[in-house]
C-alpha positions as a printed Julia matrix, in Angstrom:
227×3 Matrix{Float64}:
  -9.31   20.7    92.86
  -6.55   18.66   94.31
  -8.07   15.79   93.5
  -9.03   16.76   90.23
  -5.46   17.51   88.98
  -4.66   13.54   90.66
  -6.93   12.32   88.47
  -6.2    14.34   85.2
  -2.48   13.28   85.55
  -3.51    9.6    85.92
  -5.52    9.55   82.85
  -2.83   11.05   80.77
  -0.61    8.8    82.68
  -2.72    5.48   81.45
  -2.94    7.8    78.15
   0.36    7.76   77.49
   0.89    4.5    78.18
  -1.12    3.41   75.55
   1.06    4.93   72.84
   2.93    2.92   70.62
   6.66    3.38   70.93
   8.54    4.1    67.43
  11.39    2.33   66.52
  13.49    2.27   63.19
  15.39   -1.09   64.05
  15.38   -4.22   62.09
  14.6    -7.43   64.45
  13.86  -11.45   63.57
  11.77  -13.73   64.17
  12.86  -15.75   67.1
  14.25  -19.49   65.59
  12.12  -21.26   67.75
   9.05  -21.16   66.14
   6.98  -19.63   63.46
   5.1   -16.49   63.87
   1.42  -15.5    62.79
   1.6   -11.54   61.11
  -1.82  -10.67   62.22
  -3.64   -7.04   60.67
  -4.24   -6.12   64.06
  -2.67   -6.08   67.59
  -4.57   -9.22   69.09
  -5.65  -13.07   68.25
  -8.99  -12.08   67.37
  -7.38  -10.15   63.99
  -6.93  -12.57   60.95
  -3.85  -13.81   60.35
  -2.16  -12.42   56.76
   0.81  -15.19   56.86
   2.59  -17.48   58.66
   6.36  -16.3    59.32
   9.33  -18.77   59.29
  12.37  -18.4    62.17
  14.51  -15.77   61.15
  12.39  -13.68   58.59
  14.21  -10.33   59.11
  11.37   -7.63   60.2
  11.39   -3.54   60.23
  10.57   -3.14   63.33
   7.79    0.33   62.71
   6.36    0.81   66.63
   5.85   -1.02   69.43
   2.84   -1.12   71.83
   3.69   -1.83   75.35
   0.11   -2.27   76.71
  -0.53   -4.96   74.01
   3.11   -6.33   73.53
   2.3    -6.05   69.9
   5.04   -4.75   67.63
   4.0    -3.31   64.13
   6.68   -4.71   61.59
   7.0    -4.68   57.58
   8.28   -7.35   55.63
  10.69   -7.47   53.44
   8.69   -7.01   50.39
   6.31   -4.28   51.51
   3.94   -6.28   54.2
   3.11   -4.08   57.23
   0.74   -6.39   60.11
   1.37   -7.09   63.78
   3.3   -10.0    65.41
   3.84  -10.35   69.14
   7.24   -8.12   70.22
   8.75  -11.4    72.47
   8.67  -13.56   69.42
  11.46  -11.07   67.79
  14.73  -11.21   68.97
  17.62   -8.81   67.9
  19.77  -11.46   65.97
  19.19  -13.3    63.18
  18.07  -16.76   63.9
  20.95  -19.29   64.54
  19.95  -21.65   61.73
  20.61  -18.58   59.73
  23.64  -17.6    61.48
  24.95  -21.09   60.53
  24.25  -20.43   57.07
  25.89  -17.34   57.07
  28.91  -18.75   58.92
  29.05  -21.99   56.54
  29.07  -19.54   53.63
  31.67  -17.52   55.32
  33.44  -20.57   55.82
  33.51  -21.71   52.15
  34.36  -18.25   50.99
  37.47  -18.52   53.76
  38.36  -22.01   52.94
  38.45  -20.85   48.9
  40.8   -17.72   49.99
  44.09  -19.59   50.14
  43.47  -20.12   46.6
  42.85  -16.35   45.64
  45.19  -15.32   47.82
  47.98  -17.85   45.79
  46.19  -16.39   42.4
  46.82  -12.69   43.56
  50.42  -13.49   45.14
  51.04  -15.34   41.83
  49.53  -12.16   39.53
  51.88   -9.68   42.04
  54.89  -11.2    41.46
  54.52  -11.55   37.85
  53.53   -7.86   37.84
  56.67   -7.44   40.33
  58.93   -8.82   37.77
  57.49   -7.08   35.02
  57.97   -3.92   36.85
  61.63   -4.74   37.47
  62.43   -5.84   34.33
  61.14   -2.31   33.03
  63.2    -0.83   35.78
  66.43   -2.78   34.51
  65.58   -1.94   31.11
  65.17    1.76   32.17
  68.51    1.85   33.98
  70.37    0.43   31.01
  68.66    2.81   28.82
  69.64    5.93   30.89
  73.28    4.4    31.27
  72.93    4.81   26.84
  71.93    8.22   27.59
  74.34    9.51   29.6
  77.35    7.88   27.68
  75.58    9.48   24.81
  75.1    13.2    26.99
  79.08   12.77   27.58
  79.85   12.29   23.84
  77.87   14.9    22.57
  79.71   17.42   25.92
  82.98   15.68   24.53
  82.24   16.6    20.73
  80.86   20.14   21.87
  83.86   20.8    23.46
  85.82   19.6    20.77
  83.76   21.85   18.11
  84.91   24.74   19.8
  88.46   24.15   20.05
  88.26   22.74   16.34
  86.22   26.75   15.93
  88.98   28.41   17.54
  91.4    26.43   15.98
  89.65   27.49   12.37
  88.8    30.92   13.6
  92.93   31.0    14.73
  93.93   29.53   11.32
  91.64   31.8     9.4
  93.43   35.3    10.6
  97.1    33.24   10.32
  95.73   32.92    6.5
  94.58   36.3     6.41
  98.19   37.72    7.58
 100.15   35.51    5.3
  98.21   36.68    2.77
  98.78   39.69    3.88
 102.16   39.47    4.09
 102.82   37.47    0.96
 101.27   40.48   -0.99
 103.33   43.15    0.66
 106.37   40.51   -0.73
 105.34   40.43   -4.13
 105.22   43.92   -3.93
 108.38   44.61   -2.2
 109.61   42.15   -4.97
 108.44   43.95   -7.72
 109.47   47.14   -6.19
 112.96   45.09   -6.41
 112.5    44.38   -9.74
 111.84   47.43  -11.07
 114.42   49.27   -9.22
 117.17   46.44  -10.87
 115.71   46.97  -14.28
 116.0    51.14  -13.67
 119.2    50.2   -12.25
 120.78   48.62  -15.44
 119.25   50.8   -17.82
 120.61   53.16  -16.32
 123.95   51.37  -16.41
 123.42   50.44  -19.88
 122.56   54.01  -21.05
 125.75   54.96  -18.7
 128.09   52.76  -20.81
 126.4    53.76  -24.32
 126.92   57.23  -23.09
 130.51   56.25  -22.03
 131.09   54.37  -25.62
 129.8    57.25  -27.39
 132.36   59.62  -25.72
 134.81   57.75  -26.56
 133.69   57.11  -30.19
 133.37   61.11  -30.16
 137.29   61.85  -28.16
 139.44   58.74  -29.52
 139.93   60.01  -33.08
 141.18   63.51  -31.66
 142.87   62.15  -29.33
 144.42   59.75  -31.64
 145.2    62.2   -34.37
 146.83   64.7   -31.67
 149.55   62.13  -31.0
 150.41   61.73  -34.49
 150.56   65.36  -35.03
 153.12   65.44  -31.86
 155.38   62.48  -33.14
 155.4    63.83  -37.08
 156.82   67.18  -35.06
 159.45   65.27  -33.15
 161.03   64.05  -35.96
């Protein structure tokens, strides 16, 4: 029985061993040489293309028993290439590529970074010149706010002044009707006044009109007896 359990655990052991690892990594051909993508994990399978250094691979599984990694291309291709002819960078011929495109795209910078220093400083002085323009237009606005504060506070003194004048008005008005009044109360009191004077001295001139002959005729009678 002993024995029996050795044995099952060493076939599931060799078992196991046989079973592809999975991977989800993308790996290149090494930049040594080219690489044959075979459709199966051996030399015996037929070869589907040749691949140049530094073809860029997705890595699908890996077999460690045949050191045969299952890869798809770029456009689609799945086959078999052996897992030491991948490496994990790209291959230095492309690297140099890469770095003498970087190196253009660095060397042209200087240039873009002059056109964008350039375009910030004309935007800079744009902006300020708004910013001056904006100052000297809320400088106008608040000389104007003050005015208008200035002629507001003016309007109401000008309003009291008007409302002050109106009720002077009003009691001179007032006032010069209660003269006219009093004046023609004045008036007519003179005019009673002298008529009756004037009907005093017509009554005083008739009297005398009536008593002045017998008075006058007494004093003859009193002289003619004298004698």
């Amino acid at each position: 029985m002993r024995r029996f359990l050795l044995l099952c655990v060493c076939l599931l052991s060799i078992q196991a061993a046989r079973i592809p690892m999975v991977y989800a990594a993308t790996r290149y051909v090494t930049d040594s040489i080219e690489v044959t993508l075979r459709t199966g994990e051996s030399s015996r399978y037929r070869i589907i293309r040749m691949l140049p250094s530094g073809t860029p691979l997705e890595v699908i599984s890996v077999d460690e028993t045949t050191e045969y990694a299952r890869v798809r291309t770029e456009d689609g291709t799945v086959g078999y290439v052996l897992e030491r002819e991948l490496q994990d960078e790209p291959a230095a011929r492309a690297r140099v590529v890469e770095l003498e495109k970087r190196l253009v795209e660095l060397q042209g910078e200087p240039d873009s970074l002059a056109a964008r220093l350039a375009a910030l400083q004309t935007s800079y002085d744009r902006l300020d010149a708004d910013y001056q323009a904006l100052e000297r237009e809320k400088v106008r606005l608040e000389q104007e706010l003050a005015t208008i504060r200035h002629a507001s506070t003016n309007i109401l003194d000008i309003t009291g002044d008007r409302e002050r004048l109106r009720i002077q008005v009003s009691e001179l008005t007032r006032e010069r009707a209660d003269l006219e009044q009093a004046n023609r109360d004045l008036g007519n009191r003179t005019n009673q006044r002298w008529f009756m004077i004037g009907a005093g001295v017509i009554l005083v001139g008739v009297l005398i009109g009536l008593f002045l002959p017998h008075l006058s005729f007494r004093r003859r009678r009193g002289s003619w007896g004298s004698l």
